[in-house]
MDAnalysis code that builds the backbone (N, CA, C; Angstrom):
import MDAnalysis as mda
import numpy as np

u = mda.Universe.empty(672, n_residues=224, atom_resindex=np.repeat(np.arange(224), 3), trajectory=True)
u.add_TopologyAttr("name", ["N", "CA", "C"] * 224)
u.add_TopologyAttr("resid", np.arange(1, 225))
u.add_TopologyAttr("resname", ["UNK", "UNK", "UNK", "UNK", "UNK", "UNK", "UNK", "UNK", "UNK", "UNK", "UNK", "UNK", "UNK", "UNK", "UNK", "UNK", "UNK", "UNK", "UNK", "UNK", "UNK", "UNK", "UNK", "UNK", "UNK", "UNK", "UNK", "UNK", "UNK", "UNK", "UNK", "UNK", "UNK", "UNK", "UNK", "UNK", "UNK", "UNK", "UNK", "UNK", "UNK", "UNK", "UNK", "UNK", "UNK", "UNK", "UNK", "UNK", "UNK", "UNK", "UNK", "UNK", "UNK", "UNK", "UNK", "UNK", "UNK", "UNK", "UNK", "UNK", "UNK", "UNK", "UNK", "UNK", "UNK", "UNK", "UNK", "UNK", "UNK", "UNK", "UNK", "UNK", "UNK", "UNK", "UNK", "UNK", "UNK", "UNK", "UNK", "UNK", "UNK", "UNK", "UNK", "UNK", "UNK", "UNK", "UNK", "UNK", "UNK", "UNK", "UNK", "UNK", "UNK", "UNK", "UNK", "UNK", "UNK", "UNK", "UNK", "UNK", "UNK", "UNK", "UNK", "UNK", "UNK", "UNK", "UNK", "UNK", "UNK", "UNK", "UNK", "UNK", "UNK", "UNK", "UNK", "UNK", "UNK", "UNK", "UNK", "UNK", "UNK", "UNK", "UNK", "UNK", "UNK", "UNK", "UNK", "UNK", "UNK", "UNK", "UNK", "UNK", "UNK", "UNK", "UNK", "UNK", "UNK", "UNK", "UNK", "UNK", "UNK", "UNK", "UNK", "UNK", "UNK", "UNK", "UNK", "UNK", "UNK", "UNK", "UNK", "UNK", "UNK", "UNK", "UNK", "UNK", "UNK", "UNK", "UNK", "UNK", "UNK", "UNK", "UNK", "UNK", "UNK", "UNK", "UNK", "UNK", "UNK", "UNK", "UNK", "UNK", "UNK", "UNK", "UNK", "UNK", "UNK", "UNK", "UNK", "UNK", "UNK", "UNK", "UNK", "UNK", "UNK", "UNK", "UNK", "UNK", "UNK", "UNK", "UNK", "UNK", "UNK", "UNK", "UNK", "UNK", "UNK", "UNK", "UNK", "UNK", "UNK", "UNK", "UNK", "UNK", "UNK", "UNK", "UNK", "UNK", "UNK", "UNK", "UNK", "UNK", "UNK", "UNK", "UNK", "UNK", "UNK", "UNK", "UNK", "UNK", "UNK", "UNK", "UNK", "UNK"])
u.atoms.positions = np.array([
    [-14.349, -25.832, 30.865],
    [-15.243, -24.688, 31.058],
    [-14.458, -23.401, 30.849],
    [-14.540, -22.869, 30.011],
    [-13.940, -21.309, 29.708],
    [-14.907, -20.144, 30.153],
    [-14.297, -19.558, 31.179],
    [-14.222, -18.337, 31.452],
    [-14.200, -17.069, 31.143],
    [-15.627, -16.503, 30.973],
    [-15.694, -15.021, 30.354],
    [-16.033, -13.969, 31.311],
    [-15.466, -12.817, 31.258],
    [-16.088, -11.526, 31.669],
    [-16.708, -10.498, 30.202],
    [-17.863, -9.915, 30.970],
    [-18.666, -9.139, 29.896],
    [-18.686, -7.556, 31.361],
    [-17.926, -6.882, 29.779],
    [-17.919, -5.393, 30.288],
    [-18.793, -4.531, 29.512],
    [-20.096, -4.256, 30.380],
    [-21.122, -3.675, 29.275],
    [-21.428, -2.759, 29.957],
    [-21.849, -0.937, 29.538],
    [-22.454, -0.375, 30.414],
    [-23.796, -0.338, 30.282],
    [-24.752, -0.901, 29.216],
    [-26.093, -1.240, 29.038],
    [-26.381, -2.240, 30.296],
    [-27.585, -2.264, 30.830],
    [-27.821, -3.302, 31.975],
    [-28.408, -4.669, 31.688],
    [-29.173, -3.749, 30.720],
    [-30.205, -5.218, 30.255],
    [-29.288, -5.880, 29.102],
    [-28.543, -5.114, 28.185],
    [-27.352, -5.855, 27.276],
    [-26.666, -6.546, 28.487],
    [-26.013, -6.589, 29.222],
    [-24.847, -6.981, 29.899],
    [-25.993, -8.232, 30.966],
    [-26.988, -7.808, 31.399],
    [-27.144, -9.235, 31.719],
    [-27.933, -10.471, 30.661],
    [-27.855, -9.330, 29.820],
    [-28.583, -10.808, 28.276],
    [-27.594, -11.732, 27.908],
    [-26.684, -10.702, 27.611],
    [-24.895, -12.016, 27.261],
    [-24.647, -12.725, 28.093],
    [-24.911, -11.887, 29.572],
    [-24.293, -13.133, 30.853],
    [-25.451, -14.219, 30.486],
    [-26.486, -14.142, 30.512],
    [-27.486, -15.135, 30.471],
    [-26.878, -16.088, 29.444],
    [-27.113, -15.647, 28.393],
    [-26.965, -16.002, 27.211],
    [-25.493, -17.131, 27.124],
    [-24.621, -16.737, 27.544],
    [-22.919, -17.225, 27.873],
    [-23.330, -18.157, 29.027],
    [-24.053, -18.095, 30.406],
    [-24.319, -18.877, 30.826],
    [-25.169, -19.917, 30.611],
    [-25.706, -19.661, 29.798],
    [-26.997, -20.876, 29.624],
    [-25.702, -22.206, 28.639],
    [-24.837, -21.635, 28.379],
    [-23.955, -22.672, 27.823],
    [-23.348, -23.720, 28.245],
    [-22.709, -25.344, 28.012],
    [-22.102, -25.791, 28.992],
    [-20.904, -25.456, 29.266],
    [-20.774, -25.157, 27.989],
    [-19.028, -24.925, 27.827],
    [-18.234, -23.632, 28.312],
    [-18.994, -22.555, 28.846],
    [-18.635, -21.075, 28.892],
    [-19.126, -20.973, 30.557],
    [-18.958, -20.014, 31.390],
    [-19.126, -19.484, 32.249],
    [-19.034, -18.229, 32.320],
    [-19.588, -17.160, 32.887],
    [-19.211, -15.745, 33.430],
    [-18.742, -15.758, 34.894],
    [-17.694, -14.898, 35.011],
    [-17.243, -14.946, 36.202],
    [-17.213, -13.801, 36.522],
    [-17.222, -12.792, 35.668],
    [-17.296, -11.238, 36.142],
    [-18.658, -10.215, 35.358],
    [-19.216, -9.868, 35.507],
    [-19.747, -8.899, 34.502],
    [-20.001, -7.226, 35.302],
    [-19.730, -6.432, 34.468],
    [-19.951, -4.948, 34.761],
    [-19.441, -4.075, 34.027],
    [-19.526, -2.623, 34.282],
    [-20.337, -1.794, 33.422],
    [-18.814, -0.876, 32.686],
    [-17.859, -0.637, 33.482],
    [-16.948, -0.457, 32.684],
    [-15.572, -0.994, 33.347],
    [-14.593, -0.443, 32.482],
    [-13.181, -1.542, 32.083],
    [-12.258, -1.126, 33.504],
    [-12.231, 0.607, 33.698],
    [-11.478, 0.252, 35.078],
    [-12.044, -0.141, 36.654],
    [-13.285, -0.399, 36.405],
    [-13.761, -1.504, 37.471],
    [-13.153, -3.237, 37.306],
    [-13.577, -3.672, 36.015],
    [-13.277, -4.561, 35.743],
    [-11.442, -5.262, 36.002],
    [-10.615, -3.923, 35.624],
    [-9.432, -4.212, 36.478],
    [-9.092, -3.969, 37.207],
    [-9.585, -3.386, 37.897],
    [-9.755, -3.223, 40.015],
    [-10.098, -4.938, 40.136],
    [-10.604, -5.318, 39.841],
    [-11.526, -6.799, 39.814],
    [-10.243, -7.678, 39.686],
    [-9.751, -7.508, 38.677],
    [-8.773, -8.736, 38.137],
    [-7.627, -8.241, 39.078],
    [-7.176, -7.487, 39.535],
    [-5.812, -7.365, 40.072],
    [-6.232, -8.098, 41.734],
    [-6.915, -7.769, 41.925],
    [-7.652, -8.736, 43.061],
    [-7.991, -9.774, 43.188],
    [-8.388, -10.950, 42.075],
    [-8.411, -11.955, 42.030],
    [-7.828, -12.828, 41.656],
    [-7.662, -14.446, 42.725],
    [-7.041, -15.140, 41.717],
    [-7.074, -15.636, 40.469],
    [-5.702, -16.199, 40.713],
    [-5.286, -16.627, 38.702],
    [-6.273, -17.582, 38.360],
    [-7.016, -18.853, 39.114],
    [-7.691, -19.628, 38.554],
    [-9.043, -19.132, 38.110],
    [-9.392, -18.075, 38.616],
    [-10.240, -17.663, 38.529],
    [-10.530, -16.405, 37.656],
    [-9.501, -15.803, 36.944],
    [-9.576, -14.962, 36.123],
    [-10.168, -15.623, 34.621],
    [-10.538, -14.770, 33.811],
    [-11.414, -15.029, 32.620],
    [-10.242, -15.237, 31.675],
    [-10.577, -16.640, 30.290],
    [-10.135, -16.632, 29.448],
    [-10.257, -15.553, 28.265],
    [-11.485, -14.928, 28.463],
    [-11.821, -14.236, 27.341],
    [-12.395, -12.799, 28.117],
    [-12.465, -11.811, 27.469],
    [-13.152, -10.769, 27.870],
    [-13.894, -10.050, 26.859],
    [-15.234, -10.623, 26.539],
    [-16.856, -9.237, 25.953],
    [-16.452, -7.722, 26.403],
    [-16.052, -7.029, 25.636],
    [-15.736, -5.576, 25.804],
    [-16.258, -4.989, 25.239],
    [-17.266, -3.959, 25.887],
    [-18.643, -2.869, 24.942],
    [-17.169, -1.679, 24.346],
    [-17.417, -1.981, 23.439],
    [-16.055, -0.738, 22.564],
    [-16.516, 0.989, 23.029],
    [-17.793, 0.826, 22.987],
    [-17.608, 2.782, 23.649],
    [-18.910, 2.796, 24.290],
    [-18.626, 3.866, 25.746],
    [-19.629, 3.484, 26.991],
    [-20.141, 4.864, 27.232],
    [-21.068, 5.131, 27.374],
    [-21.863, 6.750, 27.885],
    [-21.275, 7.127, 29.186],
    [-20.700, 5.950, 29.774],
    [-20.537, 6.549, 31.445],
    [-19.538, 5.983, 31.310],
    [-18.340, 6.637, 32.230],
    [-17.198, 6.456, 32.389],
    [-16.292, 6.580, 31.056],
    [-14.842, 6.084, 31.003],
    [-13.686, 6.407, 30.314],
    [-14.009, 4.915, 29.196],
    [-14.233, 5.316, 27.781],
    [-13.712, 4.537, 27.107],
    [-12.765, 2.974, 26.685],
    [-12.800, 1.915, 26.311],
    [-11.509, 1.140, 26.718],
    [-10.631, 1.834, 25.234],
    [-9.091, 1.767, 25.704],
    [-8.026, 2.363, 24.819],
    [-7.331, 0.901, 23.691],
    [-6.457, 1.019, 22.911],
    [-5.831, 0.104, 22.194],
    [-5.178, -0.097, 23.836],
    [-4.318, 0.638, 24.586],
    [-3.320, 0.205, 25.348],
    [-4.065, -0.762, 26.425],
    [-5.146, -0.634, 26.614],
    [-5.887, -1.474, 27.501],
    [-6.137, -2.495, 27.287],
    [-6.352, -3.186, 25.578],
    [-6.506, -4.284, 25.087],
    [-5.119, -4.798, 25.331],
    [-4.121, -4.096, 24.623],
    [-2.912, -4.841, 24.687],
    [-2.487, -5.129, 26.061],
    [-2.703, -4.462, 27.269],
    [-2.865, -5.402, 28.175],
    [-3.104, -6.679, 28.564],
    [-4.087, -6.608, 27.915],
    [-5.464, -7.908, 28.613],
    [-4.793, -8.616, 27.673],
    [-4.444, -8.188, 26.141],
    [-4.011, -9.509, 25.825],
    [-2.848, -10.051, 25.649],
    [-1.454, -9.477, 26.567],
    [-0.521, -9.916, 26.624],
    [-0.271, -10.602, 28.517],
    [-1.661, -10.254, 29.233],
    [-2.112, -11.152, 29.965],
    [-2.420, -12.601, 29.937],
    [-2.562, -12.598, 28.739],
    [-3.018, -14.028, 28.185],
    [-4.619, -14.076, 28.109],
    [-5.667, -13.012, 27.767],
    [-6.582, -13.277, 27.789],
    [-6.881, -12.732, 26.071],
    [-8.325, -13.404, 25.663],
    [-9.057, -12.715, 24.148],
    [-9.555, -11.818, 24.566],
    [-9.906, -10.632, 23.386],
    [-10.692, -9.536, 23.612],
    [-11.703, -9.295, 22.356],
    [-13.003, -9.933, 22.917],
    [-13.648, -9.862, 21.533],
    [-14.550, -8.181, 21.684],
    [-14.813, -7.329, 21.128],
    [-15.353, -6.369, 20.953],
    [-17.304, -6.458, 20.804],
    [-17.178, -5.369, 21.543],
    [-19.442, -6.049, 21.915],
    [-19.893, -4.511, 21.076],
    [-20.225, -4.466, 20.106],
    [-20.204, -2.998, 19.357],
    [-21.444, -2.600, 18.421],
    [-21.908, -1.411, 18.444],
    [-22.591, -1.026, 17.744],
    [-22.062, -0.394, 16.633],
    [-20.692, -0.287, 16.797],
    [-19.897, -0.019, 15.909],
    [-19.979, 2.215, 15.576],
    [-19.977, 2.971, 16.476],
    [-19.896, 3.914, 16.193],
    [-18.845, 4.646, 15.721],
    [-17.725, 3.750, 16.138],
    [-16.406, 4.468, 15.716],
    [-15.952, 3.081, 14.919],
    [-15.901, 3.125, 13.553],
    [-15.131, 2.309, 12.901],
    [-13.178, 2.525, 12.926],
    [-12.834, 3.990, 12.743],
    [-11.769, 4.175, 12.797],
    [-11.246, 3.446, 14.923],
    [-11.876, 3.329, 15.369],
    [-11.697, 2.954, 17.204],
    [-11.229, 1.770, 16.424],
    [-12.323, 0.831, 16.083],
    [-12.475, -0.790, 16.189],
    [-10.927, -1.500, 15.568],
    [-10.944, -0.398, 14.363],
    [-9.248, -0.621, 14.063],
    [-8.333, -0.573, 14.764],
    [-8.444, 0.331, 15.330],
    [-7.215, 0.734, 16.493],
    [-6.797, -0.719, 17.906],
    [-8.084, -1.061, 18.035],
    [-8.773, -2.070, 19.002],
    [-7.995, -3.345, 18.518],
    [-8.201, -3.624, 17.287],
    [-7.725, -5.210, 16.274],
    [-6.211, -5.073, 16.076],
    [-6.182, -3.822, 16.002],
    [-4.829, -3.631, 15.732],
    [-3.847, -3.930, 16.873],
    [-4.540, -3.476, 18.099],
    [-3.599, -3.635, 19.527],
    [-3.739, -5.121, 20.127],
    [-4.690, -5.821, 19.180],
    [-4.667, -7.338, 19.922],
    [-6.071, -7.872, 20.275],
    [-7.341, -7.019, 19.869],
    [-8.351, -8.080, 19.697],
    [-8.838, -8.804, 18.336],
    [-9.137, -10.153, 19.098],
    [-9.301, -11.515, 18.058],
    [-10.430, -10.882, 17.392],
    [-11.822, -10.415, 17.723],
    [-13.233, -10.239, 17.376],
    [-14.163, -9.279, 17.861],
    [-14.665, -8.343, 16.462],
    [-15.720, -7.980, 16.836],
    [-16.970, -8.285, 16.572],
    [-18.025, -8.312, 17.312],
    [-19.267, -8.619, 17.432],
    [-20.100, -7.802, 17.454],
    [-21.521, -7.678, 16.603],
    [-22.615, -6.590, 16.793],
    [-24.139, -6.998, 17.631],
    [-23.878, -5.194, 18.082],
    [-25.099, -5.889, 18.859],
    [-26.554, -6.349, 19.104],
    [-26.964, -6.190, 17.116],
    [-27.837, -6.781, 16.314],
    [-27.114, -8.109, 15.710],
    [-26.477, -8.813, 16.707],
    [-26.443, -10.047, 15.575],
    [-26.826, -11.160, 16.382],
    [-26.872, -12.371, 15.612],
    [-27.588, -12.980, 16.215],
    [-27.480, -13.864, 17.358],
    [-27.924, -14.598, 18.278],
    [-27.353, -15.581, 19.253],
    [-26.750, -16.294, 18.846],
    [-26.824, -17.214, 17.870],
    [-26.013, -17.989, 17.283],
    [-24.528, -17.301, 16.286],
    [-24.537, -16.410, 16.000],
    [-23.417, -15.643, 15.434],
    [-22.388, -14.993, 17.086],
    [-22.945, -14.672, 18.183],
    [-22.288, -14.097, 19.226],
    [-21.889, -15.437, 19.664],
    [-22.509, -16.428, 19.729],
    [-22.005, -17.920, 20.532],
    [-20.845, -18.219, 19.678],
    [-20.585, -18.633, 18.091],
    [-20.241, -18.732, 17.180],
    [-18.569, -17.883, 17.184],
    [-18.898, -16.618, 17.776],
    [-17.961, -15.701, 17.455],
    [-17.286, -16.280, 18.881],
    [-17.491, -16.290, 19.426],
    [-16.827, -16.465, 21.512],
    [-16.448, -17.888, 20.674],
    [-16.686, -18.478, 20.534],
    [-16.160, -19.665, 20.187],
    [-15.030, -19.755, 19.516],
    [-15.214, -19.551, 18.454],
    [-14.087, -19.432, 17.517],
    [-12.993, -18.155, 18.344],
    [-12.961, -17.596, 18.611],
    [-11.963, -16.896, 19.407],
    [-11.207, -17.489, 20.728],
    [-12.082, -18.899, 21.220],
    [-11.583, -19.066, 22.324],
    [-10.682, -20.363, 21.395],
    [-10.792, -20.743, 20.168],
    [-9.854, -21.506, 19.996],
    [-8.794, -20.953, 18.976],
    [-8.436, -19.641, 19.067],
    [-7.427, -19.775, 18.701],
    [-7.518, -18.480, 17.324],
    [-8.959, -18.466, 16.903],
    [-8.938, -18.060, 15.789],
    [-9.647, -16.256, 15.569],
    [-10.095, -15.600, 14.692],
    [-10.552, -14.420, 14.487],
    [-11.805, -14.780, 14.032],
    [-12.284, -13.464, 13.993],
    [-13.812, -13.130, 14.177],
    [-14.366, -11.665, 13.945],
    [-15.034, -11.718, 12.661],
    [-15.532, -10.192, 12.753],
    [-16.945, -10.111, 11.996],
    [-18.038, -9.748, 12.699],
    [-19.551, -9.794, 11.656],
    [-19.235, -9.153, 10.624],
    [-19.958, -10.512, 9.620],
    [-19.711, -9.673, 8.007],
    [-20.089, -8.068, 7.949],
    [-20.875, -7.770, 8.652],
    [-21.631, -6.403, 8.044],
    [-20.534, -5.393, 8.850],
    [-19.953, -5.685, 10.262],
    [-19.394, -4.730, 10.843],
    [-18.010, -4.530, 9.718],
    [-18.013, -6.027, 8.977],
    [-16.126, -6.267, 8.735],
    [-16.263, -4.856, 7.795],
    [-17.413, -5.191, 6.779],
    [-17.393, -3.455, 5.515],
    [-17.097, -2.380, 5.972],
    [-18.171, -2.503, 7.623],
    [-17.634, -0.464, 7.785],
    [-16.562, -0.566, 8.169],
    [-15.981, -1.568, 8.817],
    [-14.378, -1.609, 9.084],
    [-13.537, -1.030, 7.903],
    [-13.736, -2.036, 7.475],
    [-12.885, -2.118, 6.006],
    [-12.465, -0.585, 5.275],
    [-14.070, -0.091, 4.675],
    [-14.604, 0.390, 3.986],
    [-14.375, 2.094, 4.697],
    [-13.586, 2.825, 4.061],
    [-13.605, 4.667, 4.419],
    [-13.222, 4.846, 2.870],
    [-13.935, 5.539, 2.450],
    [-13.482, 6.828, 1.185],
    [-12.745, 7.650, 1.567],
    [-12.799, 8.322, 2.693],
    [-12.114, 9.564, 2.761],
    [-10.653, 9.281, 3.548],
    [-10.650, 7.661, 3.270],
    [-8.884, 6.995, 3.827],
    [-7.904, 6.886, 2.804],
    [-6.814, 7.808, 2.569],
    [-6.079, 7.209, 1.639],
    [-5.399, 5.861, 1.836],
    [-5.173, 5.379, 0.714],
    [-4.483, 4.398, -0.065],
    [-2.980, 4.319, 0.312],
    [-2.471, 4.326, 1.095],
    [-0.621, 3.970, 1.573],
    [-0.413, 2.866, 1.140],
    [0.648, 2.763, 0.690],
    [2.038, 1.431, 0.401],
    [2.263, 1.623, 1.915],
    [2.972, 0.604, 1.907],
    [3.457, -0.072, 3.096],
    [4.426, 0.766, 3.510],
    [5.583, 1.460, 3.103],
    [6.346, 2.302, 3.499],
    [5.958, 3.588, 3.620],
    [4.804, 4.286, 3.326],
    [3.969, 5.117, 3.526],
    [3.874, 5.369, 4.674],
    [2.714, 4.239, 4.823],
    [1.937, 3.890, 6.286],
    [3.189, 3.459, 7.285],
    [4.378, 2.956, 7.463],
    [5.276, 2.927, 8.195],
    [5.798, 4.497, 8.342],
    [6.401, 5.088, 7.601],
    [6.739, 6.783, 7.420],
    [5.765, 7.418, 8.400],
    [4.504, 7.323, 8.094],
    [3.326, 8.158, 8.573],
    [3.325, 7.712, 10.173],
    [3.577, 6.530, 10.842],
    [2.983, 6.156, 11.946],
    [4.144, 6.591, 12.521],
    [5.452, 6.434, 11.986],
    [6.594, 6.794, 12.948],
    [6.907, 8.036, 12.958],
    [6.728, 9.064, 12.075],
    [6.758, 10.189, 12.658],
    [5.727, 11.131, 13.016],
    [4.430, 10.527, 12.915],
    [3.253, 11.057, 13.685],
    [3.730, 10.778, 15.170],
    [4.710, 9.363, 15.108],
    [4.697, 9.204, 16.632],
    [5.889, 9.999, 17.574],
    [6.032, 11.064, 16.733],
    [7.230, 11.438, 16.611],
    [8.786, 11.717, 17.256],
    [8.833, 10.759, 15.803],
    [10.723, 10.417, 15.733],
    [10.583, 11.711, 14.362],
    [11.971, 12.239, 14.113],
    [12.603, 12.712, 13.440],
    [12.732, 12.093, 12.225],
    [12.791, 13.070, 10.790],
    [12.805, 12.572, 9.378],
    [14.249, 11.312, 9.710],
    [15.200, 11.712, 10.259],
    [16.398, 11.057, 10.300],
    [16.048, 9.525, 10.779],
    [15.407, 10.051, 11.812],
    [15.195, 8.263, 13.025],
    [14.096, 7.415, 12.156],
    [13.147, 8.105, 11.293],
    [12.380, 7.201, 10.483],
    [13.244, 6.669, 9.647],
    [13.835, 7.279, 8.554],
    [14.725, 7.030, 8.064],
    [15.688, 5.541, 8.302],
    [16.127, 5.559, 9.280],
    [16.928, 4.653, 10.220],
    [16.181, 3.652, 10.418],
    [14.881, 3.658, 10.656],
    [14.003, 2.914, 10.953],
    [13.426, 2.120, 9.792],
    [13.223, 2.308, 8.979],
    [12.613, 1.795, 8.015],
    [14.041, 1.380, 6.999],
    [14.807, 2.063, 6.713],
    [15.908, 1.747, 6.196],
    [15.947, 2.017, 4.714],
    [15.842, 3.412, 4.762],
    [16.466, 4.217, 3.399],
    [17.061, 5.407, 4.467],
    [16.759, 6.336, 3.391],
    [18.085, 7.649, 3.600],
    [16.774, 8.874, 3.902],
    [17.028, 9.678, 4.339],
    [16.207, 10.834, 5.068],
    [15.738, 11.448, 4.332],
    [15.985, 11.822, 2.735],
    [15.413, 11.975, 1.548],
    [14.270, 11.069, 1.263],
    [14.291, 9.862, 1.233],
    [13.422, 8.847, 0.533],
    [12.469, 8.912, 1.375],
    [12.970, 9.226, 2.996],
    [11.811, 8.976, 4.090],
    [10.876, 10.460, 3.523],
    [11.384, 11.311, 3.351],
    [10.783, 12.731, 3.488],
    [10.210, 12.705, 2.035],
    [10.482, 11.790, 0.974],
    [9.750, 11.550, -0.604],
    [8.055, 10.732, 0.186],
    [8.627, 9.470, 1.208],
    [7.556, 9.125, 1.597],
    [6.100, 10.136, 1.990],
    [6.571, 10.580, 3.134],
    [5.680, 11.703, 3.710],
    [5.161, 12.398, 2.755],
    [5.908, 13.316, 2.296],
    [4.925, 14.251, 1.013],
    [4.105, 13.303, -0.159],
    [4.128, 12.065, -0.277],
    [3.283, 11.240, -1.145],
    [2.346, 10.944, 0.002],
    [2.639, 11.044, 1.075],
    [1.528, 10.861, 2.431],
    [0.381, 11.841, 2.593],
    [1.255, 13.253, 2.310],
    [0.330, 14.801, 2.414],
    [-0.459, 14.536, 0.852],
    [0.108, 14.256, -0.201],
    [-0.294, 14.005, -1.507],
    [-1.646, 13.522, -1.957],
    [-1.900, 11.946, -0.818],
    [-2.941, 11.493, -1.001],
    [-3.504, 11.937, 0.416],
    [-3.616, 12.553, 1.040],
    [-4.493, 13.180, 2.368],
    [-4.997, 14.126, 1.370],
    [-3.962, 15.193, 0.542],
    [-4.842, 16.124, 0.030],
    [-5.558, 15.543, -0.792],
    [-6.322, 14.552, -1.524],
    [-6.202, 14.285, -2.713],
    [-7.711, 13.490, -2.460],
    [-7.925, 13.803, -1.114],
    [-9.211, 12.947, -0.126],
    [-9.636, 14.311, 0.432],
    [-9.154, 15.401, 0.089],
    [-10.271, 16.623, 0.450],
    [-9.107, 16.734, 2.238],
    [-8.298, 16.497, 2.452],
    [-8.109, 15.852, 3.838],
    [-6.592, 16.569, 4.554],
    [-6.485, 17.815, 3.602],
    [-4.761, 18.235, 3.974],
    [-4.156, 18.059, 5.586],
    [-2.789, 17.586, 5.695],
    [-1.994, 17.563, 6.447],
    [-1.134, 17.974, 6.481],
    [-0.505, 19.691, 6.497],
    [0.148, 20.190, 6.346],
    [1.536, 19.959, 7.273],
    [0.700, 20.240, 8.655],
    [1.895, 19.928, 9.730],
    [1.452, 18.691, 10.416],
    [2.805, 18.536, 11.626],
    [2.937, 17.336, 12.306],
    [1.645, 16.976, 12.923],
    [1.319, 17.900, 13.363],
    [-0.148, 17.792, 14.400],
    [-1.222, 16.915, 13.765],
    [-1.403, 17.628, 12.326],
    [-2.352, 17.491, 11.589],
    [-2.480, 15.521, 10.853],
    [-1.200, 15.698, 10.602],
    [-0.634, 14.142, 10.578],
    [-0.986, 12.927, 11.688],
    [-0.709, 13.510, 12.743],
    [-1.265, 13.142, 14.280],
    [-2.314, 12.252, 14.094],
    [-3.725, 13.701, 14.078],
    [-4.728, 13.444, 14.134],
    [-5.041, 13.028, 13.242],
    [-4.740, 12.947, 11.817],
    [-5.500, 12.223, 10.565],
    [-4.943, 10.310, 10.894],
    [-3.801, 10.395, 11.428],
    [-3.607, 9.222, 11.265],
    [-4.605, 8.511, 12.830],
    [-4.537, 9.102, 13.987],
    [-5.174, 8.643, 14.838],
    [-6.710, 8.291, 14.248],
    [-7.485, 8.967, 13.429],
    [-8.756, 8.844, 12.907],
    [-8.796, 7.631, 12.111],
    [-7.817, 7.524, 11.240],
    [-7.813, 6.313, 10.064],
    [-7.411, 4.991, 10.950],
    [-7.067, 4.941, 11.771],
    [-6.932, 3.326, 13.072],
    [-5.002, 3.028, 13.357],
    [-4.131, 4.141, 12.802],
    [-3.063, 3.403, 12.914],
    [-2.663, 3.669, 14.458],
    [-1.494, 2.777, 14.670],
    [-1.151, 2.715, 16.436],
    [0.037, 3.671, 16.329],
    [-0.506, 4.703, 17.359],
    [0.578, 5.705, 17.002],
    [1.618, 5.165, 18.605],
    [2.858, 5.664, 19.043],
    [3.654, 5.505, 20.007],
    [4.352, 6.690, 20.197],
    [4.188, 6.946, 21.165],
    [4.264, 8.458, 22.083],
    [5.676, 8.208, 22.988],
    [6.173, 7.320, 23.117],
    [7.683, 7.383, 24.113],
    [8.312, 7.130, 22.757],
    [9.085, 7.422, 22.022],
    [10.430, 7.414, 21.151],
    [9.842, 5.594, 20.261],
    [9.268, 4.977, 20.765],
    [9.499, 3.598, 20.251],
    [9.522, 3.872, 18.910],
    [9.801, 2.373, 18.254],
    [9.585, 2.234, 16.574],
    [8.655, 1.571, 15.956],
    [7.665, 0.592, 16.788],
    [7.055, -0.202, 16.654],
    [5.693, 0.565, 15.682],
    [5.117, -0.196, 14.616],
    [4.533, 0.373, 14.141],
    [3.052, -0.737, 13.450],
    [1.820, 0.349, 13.553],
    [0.699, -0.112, 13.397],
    [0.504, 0.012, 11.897],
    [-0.721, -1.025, 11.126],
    [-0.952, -0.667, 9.552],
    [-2.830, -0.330, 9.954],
    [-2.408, -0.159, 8.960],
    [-4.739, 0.740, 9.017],
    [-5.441, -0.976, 8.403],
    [-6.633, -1.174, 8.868],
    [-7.351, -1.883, 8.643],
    [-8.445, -1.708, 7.794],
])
């Protein structure tokens, strides 16, 4: 019997899935409610047998605080899945979301058999994303096109380290890093989209889904 919590702030959504998840043999709900730092007030309080394998997470809520990438990567270096419950308003979010460690997102026009389907396949192991959500995922025009050392350049010193420490990081010379970047501003401008300064870099890259890191780290996110 696998164990789900559903964090929804809709009422009648959040008790349709519980229904829905319960009417199963194989699934249970053990928690459901309306947003995420209730939900971990909840878990730090309860026991381990009793905590959820998986967690239904409404990606953006009218009431209360948002869930963050850092909140997923929580839950899922807890050892739990995080499939996404979405209408999908922020495509650049949902990236950010997959990127920090959830298996699946799910829409909330799809069907019973596609949401059963999706919890499923996530609880064994695997990914999950509705065809129609995967396009707007996918799919921005106004996202440039990065190489891989680009999009590494861009995330580490948006997160900012120094031309030098990227440099170091990626492993060329502080020139090649700083050739990177301006082919970075190159195609931002080139999308109507200039990034002149650091800030601006910041925020364009926070919009397009990459994982930015704010204490010195090096660790680095790619756009989806």
């Amino acid at each position: 019997m696998y164990r789900v919590a559903v964090v929804e702030d809709h009422l009648l959504q959040r008790k349709y899935a519980t229904a829905l998840i319960n009417a199963q043999s194989d699934m249970a709900v053990v928690y459901d409610g309306e947003d995420l730092p209730s939900f971990m007030t909840w878990l730090d309080k309860s026991a381990r047998f009793s905590r959820p394998r998986l967690v239904l997470l409404d990606l953006m809520v009218e009431r209360g605080p948002n869930a963050s990438p850092e909140d997923v990567r929580r839950l899922v270096a807890s050892g739990m899945h995080v499939v996404l419950f979405s209408a999908l308003a922020s495509p650049p979010l949902a990236r950010q979301m997959i990127q920090a460690g959830a298996s699946g997102v799910i829409g909330k026009r799809d069907s019973e058999t596609s949401i059963l389907a999706a919890l499923r396949a996530v609880l064994a192991g695997e990914s999950w994303v509705s065809p129609e959500l995967a396009v707007l995922i996918a799919h921005d025009p106004n996202q440039p096109r990065l190489s891989d050392q680009e999009e590494r350049a861009l995330v580490l010193y948006a997160s900012g380290l120094s031309i030098d420490s990227v440099a170091a990081s990626i492993g060329v010379k502080p020139g090649t890093a700083k050739k990177y970047l301006h082919r970075v501003r190159e195609k931002y401008a080139a999308v109507d989209r200039p990034v002149a300064s650091r800030e601006e870099l910041i925020r364009a890259a926070a919009r397009d889904g990459y994982s930015l890191r704010h204490d010195g780290g090096t660790s680095v996110g790619t756009s989806g």
